[in-house]
N, CA, C and O atoms as a GROMACS GRO file, in nm:
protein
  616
    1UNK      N    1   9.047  10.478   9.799
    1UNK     CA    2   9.182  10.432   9.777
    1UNK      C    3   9.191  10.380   9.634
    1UNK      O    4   9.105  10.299   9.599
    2UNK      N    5   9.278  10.413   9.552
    2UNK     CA    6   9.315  10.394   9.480
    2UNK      C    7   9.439  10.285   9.388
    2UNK      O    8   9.524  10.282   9.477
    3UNK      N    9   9.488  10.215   9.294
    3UNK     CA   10   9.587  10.152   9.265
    3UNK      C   11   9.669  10.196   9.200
    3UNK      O   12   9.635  10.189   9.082
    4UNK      N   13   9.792  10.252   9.216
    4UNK     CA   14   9.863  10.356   9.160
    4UNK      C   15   9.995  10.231   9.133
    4UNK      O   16  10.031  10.148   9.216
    5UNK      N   17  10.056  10.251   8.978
    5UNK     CA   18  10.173  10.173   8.967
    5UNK      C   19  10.337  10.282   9.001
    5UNK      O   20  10.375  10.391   8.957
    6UNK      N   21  10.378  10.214   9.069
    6UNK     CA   22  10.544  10.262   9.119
    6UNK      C   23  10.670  10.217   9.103
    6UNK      O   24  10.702  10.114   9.163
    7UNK      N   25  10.735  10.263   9.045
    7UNK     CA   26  10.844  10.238   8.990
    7UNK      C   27  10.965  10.292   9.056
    7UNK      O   28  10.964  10.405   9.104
    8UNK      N   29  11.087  10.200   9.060
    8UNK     CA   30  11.234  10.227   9.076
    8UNK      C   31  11.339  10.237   8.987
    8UNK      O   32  11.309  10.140   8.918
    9UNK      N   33  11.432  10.276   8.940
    9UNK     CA   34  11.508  10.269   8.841
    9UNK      C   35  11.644  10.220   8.957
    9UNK      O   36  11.674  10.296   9.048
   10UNK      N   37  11.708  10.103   8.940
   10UNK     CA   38  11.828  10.084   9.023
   10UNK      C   39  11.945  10.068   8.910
   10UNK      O   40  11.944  10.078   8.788
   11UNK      N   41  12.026  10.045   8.986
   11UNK     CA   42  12.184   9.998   8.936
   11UNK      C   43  12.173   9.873   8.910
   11UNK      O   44  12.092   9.815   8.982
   12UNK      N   45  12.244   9.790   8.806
   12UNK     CA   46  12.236   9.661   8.794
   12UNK      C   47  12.318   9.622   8.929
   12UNK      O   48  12.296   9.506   8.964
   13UNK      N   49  12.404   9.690   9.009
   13UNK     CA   50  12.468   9.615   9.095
   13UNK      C   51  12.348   9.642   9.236
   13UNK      O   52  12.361   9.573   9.337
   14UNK      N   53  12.279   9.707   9.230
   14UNK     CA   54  12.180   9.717   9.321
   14UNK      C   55  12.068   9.622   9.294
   14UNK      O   56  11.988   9.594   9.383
   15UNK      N   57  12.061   9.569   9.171
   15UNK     CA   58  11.936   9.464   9.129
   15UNK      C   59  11.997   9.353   9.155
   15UNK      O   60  11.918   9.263   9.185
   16UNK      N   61  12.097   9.324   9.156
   16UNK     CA   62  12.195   9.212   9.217
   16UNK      C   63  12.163   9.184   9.298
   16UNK      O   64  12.084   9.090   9.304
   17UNK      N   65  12.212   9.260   9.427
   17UNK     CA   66  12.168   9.286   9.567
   17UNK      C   67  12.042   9.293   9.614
   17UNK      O   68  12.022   9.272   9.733
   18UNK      N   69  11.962   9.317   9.546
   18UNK     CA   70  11.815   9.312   9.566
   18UNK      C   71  11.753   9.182   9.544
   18UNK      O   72  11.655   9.148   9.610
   19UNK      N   73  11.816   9.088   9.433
   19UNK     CA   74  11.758   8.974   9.399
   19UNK      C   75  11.804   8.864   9.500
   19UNK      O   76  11.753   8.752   9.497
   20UNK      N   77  11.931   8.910   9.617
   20UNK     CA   78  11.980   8.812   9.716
   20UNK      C   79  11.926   8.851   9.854
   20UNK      O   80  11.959   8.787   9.954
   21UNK      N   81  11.849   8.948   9.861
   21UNK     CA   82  11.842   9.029  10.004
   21UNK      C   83  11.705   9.128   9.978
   21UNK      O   84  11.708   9.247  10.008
   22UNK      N   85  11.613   9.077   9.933
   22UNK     CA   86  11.488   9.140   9.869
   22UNK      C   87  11.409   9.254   9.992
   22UNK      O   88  11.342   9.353   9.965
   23UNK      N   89  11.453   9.186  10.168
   23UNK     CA   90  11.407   9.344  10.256
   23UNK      C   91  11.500   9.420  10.218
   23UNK      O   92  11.444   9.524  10.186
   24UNK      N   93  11.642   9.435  10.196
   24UNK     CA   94  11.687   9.545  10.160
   24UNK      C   95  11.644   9.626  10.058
   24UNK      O   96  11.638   9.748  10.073
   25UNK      N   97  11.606   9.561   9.935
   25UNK     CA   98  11.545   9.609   9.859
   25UNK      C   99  11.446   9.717   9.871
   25UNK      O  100  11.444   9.820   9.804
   26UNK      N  101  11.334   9.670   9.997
   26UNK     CA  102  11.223   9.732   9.998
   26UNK      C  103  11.248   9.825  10.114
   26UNK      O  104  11.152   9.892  10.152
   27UNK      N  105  11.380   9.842  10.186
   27UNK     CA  106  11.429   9.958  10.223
   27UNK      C  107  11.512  10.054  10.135
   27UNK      O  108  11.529  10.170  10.171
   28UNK      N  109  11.565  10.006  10.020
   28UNK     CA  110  11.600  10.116   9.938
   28UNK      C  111  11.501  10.196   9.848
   28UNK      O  112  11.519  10.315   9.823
   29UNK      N  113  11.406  10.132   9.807
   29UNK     CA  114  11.264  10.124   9.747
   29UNK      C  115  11.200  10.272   9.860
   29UNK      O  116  11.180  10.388   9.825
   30UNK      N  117  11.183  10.213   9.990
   30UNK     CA  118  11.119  10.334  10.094
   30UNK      C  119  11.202  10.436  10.096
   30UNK      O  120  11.165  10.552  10.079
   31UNK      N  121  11.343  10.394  10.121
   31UNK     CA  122  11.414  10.510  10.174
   31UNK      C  123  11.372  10.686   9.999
   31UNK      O  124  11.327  10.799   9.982
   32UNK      N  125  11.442  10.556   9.920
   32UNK     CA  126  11.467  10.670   9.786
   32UNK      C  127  11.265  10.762   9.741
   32UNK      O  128  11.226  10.861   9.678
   33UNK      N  129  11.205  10.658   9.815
   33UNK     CA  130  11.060  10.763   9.731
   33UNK      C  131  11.110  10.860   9.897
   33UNK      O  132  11.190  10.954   9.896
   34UNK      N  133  11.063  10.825   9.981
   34UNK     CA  134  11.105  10.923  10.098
   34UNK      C  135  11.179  11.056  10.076
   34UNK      O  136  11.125  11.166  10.072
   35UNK      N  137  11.270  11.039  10.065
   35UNK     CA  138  11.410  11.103  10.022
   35UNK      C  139  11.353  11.201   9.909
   35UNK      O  140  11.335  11.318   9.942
   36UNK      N  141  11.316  11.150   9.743
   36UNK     CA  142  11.205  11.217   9.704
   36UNK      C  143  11.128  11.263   9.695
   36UNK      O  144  11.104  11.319   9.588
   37UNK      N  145  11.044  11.268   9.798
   37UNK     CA  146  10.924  11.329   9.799
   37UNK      C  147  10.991  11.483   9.888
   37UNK      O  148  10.934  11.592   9.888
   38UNK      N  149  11.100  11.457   9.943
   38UNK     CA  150  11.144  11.619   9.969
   38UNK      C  151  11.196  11.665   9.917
   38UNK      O  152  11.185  11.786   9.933
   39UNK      N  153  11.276  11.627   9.833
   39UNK     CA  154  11.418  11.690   9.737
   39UNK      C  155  11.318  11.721   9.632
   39UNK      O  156  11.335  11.840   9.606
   40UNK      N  157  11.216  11.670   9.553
   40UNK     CA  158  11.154  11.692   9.424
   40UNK      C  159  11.247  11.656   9.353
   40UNK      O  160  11.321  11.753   9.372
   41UNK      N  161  11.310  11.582   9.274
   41UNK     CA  162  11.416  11.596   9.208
   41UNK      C  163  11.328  11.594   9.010
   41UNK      O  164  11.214  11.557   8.984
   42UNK      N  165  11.419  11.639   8.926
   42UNK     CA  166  11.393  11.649   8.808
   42UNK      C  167  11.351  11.505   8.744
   42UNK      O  168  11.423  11.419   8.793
   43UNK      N  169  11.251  11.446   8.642
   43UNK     CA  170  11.216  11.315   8.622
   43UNK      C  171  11.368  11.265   8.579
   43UNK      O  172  11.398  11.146   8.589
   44UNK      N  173  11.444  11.347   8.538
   44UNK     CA  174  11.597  11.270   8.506
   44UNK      C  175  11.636  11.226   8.550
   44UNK      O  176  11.689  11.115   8.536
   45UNK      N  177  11.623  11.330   8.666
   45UNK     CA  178  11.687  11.294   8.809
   45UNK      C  179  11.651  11.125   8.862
   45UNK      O  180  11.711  11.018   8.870
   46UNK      N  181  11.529  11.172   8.888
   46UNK     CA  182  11.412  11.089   8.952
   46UNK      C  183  11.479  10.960   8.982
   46UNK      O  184  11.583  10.946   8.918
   47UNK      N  185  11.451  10.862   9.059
   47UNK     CA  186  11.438  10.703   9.067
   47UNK      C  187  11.335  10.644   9.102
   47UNK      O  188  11.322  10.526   9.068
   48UNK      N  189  11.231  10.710   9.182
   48UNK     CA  190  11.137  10.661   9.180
   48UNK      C  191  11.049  10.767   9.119
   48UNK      O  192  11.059  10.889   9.109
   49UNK      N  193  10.913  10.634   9.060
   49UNK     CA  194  10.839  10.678   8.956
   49UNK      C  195  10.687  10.622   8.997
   49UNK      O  196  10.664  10.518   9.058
   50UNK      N  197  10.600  10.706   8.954
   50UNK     CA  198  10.484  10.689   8.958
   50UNK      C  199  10.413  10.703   8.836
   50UNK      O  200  10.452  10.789   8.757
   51UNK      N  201  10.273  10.600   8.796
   51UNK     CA  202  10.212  10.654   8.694
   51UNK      C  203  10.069  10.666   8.759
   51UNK      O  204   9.973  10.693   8.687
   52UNK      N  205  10.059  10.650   8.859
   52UNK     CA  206   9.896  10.699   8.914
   52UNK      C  207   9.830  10.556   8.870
   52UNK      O  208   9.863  10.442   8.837
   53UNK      N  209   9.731  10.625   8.889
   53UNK     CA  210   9.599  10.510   8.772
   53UNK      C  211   9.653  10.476   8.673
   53UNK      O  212   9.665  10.353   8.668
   54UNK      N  213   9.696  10.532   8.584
   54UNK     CA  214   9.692  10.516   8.473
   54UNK      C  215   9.812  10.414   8.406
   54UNK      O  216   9.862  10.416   8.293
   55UNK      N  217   9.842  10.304   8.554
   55UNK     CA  218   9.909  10.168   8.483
   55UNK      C  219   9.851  10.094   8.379
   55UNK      O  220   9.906  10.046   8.280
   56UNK      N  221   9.695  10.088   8.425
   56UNK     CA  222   9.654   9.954   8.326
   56UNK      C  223   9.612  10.002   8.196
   56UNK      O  224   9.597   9.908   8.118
   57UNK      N  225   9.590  10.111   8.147
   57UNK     CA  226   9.594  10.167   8.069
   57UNK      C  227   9.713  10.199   7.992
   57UNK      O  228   9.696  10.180   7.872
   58UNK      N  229   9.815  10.236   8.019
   58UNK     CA  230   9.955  10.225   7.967
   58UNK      C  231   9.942  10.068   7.950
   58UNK      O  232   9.878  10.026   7.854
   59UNK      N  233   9.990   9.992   8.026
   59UNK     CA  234   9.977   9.854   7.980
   59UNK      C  235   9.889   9.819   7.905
   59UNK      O  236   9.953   9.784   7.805
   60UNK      N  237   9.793   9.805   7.886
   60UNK     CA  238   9.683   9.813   7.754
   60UNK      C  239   9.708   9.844   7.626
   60UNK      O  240   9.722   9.765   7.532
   61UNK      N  241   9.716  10.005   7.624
   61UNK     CA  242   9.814  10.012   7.473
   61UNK      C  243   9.911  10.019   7.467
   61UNK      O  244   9.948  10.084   7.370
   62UNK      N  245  10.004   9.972   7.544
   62UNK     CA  246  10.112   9.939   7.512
   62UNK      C  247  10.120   9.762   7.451
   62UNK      O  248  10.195   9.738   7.356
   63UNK      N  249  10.054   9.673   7.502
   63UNK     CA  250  10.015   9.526   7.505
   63UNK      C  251   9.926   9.544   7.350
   63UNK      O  252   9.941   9.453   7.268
   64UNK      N  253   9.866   9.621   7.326
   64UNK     CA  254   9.774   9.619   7.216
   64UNK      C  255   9.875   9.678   7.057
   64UNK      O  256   9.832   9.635   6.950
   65UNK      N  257   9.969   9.748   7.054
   65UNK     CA  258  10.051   9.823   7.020
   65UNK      C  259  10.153   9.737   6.982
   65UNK      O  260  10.232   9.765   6.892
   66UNK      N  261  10.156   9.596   7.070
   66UNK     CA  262  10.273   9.448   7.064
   66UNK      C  263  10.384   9.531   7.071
   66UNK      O  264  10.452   9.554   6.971
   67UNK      N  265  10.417   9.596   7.222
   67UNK     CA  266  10.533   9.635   7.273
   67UNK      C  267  10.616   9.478   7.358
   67UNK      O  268  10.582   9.386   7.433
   68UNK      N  269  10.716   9.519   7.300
   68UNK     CA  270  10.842   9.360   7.348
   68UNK      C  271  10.875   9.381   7.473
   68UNK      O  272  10.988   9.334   7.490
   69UNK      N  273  10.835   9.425   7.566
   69UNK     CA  274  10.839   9.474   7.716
   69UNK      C  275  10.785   9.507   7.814
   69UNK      O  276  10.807   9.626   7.837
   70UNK      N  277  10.697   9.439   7.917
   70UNK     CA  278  10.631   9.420   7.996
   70UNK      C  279  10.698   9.519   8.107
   70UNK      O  280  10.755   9.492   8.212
   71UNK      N  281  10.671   9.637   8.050
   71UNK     CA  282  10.721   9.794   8.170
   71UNK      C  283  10.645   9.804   8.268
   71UNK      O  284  10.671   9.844   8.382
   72UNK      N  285  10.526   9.760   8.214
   72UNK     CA  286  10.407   9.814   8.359
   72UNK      C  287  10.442   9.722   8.467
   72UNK      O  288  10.460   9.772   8.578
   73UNK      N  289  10.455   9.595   8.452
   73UNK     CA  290  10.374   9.508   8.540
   73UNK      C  291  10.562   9.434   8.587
   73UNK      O  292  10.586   9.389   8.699
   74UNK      N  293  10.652   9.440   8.488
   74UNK     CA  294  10.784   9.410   8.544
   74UNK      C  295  10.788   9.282   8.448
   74UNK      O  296  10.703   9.272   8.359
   75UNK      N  297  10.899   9.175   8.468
   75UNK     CA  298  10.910   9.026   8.429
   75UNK      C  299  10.968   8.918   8.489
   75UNK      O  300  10.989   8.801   8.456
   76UNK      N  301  10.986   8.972   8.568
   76UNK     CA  302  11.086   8.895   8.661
   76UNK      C  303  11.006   8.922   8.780
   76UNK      O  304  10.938   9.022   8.799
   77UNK      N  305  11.026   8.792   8.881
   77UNK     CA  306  10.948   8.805   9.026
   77UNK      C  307  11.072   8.835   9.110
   77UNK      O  308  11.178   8.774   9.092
   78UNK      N  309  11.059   8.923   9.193
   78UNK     CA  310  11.171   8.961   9.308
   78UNK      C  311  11.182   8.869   9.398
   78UNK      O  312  11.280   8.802   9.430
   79UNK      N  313  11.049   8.868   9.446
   79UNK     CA  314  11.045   8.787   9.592
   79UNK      C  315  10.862   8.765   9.568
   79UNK      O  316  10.779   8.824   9.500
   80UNK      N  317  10.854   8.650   9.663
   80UNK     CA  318  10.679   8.585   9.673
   80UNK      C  319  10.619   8.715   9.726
   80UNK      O  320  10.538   8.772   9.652
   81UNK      N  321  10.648   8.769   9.844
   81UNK     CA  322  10.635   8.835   9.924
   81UNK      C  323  10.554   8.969   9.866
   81UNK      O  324  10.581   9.043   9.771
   82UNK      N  325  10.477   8.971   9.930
   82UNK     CA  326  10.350   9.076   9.841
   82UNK      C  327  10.387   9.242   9.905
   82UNK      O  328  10.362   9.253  10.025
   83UNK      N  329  10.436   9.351   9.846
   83UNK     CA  330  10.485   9.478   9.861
   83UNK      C  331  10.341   9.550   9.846
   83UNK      O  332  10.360   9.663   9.800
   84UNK      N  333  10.207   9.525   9.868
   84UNK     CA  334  10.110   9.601   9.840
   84UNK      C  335  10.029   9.582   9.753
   84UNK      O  336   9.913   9.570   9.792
   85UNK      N  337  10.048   9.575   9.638
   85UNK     CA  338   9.997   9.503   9.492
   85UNK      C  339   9.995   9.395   9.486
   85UNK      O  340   9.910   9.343   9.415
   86UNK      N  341  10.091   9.313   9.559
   86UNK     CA  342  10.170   9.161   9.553
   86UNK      C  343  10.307   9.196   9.512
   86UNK      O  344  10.369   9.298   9.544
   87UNK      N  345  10.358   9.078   9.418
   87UNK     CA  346  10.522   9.074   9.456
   87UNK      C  347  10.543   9.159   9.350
   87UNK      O  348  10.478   9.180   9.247
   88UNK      N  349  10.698   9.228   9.417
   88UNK     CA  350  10.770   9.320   9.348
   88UNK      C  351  10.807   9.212   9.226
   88UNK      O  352  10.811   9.089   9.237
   89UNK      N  353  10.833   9.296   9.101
   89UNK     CA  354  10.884   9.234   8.980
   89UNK      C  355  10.945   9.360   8.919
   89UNK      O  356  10.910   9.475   8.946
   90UNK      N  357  11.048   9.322   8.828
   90UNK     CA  358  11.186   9.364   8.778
   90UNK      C  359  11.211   9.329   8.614
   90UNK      O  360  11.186   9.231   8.544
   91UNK      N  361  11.249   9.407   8.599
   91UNK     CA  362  11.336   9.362   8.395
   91UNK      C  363  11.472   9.393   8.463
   91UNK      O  364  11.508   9.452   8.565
   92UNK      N  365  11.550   9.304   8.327
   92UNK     CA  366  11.675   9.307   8.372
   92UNK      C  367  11.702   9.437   8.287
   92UNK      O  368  11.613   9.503   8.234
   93UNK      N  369  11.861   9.469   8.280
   93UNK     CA  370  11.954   9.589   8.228
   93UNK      C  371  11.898   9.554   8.057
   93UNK      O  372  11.852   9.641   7.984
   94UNK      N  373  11.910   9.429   8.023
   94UNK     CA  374  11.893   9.403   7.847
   94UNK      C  375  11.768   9.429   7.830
   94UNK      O  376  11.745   9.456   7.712
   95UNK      N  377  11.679   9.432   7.895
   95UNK     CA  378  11.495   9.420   7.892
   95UNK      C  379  11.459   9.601   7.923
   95UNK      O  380  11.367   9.667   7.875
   96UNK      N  381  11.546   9.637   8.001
   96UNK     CA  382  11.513   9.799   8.001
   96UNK      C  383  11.569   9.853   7.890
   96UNK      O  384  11.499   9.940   7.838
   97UNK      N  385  11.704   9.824   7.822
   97UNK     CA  386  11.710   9.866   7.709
   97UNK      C  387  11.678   9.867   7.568
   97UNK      O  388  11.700   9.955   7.485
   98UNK      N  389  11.626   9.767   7.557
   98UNK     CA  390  11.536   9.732   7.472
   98UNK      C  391  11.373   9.799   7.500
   98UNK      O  392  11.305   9.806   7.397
   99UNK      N  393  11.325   9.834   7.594
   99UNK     CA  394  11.215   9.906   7.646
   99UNK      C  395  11.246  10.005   7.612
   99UNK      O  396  11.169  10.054   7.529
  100UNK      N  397  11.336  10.068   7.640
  100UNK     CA  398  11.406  10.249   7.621
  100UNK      C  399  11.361  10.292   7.450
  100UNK      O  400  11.289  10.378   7.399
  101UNK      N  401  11.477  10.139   7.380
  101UNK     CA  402  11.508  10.206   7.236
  101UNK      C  403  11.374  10.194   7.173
  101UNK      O  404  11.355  10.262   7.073
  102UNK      N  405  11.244  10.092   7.231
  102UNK     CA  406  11.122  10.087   7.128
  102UNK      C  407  11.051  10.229   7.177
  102UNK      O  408  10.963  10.282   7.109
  103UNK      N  409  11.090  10.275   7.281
  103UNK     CA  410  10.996  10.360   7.356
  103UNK      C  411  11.054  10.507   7.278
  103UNK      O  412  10.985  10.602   7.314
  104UNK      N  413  11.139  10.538   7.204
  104UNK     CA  414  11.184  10.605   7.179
  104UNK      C  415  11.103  10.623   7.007
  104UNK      O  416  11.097  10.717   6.927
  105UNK      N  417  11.061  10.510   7.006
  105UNK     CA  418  11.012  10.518   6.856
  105UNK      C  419  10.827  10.497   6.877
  105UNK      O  420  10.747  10.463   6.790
  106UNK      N  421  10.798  10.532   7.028
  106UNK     CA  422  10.643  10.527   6.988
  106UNK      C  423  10.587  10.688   7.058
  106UNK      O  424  10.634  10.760   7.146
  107UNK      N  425  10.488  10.697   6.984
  107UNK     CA  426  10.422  10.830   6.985
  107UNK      C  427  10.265  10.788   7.092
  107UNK      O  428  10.239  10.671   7.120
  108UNK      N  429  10.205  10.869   7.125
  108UNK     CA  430  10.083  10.879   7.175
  108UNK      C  431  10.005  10.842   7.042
  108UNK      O  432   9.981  10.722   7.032
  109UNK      N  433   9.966  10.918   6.947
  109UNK     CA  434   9.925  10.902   6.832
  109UNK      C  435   9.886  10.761   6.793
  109UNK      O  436   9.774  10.715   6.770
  110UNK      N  437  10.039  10.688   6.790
  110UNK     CA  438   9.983  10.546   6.779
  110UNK      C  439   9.950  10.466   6.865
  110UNK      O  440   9.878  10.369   6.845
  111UNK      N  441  10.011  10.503   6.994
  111UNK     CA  442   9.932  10.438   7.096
  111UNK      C  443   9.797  10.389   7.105
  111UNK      O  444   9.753  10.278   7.136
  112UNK      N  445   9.745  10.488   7.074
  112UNK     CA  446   9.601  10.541   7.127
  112UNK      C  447   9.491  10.512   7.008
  112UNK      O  448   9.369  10.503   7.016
  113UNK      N  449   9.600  10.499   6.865
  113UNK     CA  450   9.494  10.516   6.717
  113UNK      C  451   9.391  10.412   6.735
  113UNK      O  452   9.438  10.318   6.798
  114UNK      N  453   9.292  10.398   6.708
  114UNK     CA  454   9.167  10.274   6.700
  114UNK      C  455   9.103  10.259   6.852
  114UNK      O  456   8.994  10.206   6.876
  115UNK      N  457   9.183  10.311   6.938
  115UNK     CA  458   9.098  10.291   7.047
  115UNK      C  459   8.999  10.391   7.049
  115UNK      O  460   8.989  10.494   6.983
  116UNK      N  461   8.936  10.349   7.127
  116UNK     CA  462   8.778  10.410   7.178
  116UNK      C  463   8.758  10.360   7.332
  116UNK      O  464   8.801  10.256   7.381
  117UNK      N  465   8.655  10.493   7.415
  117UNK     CA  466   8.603  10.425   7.516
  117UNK      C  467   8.564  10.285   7.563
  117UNK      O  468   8.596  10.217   7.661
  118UNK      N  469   8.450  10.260   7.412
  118UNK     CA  470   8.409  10.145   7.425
  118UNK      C  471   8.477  10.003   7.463
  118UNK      O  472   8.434   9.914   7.536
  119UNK      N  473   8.610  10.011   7.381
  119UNK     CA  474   8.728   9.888   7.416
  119UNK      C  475   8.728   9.910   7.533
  119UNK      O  476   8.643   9.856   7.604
  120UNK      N  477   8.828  10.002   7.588
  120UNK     CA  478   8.885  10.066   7.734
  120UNK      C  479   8.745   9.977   7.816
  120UNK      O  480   8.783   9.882   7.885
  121UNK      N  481   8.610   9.997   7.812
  121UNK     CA  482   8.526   9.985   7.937
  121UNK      C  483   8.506   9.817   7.913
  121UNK      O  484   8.449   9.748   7.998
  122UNK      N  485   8.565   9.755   7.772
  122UNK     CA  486   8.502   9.624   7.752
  122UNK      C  487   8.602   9.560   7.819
  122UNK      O  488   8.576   9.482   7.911
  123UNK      N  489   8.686   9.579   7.793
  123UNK     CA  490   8.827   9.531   7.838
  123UNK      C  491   8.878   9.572   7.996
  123UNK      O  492   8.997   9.561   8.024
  124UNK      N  493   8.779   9.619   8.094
  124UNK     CA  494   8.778   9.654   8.232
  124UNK      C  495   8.902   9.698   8.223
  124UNK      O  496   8.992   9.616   8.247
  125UNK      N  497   8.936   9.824   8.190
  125UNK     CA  498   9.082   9.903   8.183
  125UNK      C  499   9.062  10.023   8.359
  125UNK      O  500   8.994  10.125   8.372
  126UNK      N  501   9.122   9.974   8.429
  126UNK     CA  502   9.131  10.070   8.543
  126UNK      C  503   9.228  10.177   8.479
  126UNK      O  504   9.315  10.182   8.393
  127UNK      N  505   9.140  10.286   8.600
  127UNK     CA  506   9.022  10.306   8.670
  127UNK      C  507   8.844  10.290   8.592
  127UNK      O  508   8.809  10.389   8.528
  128UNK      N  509   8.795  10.232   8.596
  128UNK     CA  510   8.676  10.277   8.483
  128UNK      C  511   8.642  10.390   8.474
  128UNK      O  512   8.587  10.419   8.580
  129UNK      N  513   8.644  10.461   8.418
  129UNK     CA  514   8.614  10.612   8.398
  129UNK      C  515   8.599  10.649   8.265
  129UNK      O  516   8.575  10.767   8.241
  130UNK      N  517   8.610  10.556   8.163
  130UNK     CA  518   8.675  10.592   8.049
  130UNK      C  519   8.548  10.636   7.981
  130UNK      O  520   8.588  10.666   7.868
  131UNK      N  521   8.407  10.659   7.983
  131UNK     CA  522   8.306  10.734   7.936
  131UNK      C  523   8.301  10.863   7.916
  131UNK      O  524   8.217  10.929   7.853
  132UNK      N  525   8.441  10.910   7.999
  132UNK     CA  526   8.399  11.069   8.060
  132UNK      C  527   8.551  11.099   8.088
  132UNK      O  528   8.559  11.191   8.170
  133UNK      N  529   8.691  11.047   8.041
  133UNK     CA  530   8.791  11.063   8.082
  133UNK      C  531   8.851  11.044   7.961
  133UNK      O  532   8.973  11.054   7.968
  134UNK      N  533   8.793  11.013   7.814
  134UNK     CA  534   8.882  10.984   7.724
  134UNK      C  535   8.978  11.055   7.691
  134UNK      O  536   8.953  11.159   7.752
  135UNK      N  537   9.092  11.076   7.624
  135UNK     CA  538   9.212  11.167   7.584
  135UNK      C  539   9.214  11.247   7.693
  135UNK      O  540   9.172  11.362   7.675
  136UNK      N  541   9.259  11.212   7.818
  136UNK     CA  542   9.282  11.319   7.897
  136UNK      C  543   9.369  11.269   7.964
  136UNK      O  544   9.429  11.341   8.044
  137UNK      N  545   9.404  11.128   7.951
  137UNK     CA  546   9.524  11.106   8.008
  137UNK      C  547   9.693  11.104   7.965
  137UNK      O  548   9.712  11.060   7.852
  138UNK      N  549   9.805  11.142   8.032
  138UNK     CA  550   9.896  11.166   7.949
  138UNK      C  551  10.016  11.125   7.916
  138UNK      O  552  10.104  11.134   8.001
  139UNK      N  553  10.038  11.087   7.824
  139UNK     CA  554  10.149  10.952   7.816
  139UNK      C  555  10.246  10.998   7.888
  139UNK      O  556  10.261  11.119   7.905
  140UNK      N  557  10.365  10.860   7.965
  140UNK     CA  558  10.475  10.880   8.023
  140UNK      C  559  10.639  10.857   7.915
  140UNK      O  560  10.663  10.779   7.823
  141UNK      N  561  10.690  10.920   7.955
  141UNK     CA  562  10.823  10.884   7.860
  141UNK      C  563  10.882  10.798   8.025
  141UNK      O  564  10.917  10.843   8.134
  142UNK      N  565  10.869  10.675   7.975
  142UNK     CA  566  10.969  10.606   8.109
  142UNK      C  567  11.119  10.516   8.048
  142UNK      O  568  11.115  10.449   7.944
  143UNK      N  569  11.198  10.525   8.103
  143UNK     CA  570  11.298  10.460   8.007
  143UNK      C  571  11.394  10.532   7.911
  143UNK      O  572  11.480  10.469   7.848
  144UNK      N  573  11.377  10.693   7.898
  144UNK     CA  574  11.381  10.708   7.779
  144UNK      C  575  11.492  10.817   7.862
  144UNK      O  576  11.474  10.858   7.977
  145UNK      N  577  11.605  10.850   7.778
  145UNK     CA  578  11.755  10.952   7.881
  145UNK      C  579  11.848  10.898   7.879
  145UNK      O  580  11.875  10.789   7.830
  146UNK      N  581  11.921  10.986   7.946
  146UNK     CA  582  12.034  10.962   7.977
  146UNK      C  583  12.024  10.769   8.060
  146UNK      O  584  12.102  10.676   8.043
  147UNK      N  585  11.948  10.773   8.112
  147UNK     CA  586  11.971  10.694   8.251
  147UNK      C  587  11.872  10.500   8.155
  147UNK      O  588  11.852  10.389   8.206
  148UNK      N  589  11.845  10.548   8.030
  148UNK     CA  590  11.756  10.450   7.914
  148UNK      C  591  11.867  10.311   7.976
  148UNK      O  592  11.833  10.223   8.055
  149UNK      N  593  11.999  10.327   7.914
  149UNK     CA  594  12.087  10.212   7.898
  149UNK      C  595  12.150  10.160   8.018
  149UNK      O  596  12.238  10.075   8.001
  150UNK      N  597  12.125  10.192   8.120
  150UNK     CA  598  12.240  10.213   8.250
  150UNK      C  599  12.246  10.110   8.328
  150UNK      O  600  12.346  10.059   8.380
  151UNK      N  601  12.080  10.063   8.337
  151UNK     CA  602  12.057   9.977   8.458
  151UNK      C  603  11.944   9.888   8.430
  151UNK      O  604  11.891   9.871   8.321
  152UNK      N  605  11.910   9.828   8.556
  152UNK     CA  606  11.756   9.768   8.592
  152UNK      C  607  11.647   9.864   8.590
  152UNK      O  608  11.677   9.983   8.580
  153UNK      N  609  11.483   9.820   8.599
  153UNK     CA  610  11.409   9.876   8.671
  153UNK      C  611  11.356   9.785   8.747
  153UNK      O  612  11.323   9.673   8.707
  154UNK      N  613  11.343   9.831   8.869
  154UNK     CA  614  11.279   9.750   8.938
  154UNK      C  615  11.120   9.820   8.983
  154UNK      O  616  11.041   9.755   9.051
   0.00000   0.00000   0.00000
């Protein structure tokens, strides 16, 4: 078993509603990956999101990189109430857009410049693998569309 990070993209009027009524939340949360996982829909499309393993690593260079937006891990607590990982957490509509427009101006290239395995394994970057997995993982554009300015993520 593995720790895979998952993502929602909602409506600010749905992050509303979510921040007063947090099981609903985690029935819109089930229903929409559900719903997804049959439709396939296009990542445009998409609302729910996955990055596999490869959260803490995105968070890493992204955190190392001094990105103004805590995408991986959220900033806001939803509820105490632990969804698997522990508690769901959220950016607001101003915190995703501001995520969108820096995300729009970073490359893999710099992501990644100066790192080495060696950091990755010093710095316990899940999954450990990084001896034998370097550059093989592949950056996400999250935030970034039509859908950048619109809303929350939760």
């Amino acid at each position: 078993m593995s720790m895979n990070g998952a993502y929602l993209r909602v409506t600010p009027a749905e992050l509303e509603r979510a921040l007063k009524d947090p099981e609903w939340a985690l029935g819109l949360a089930d229903g929409i990956q559900d719903a997804q996982e049959e439709s396939e829909p296009t990542p445009a499309e998409a609302r729910h999101f996955t990055t596999h393993q490869t959260w803490h690593l995105l968070g890493f260079l992204l955190q190392r990189s001094g990105f103004p937006v805590d995408i991986v891990h959220g900033e806001e607590t939803l509820t105490a109430e632990d969804w698997g990982y522990g508690p769901p957490r959220y950016l607001t509509p101003d915190r995703v857009r501001l995520a969108a427009d820096t995300l729009q101006q970073a490359t893999y290239d710099r992501l990644i410049q100066g790192v080495d395995p060696v950091e990755l394994t010093e710095a316990e970057v899940y999954p450990q693998i990084w001896d034998y997995a370097w550059r093989t993982v592949p950056v996400v554009e999250c935030g970034v569309g039509p859908h950048a300015s619109s809303g929350a993520c939760l």
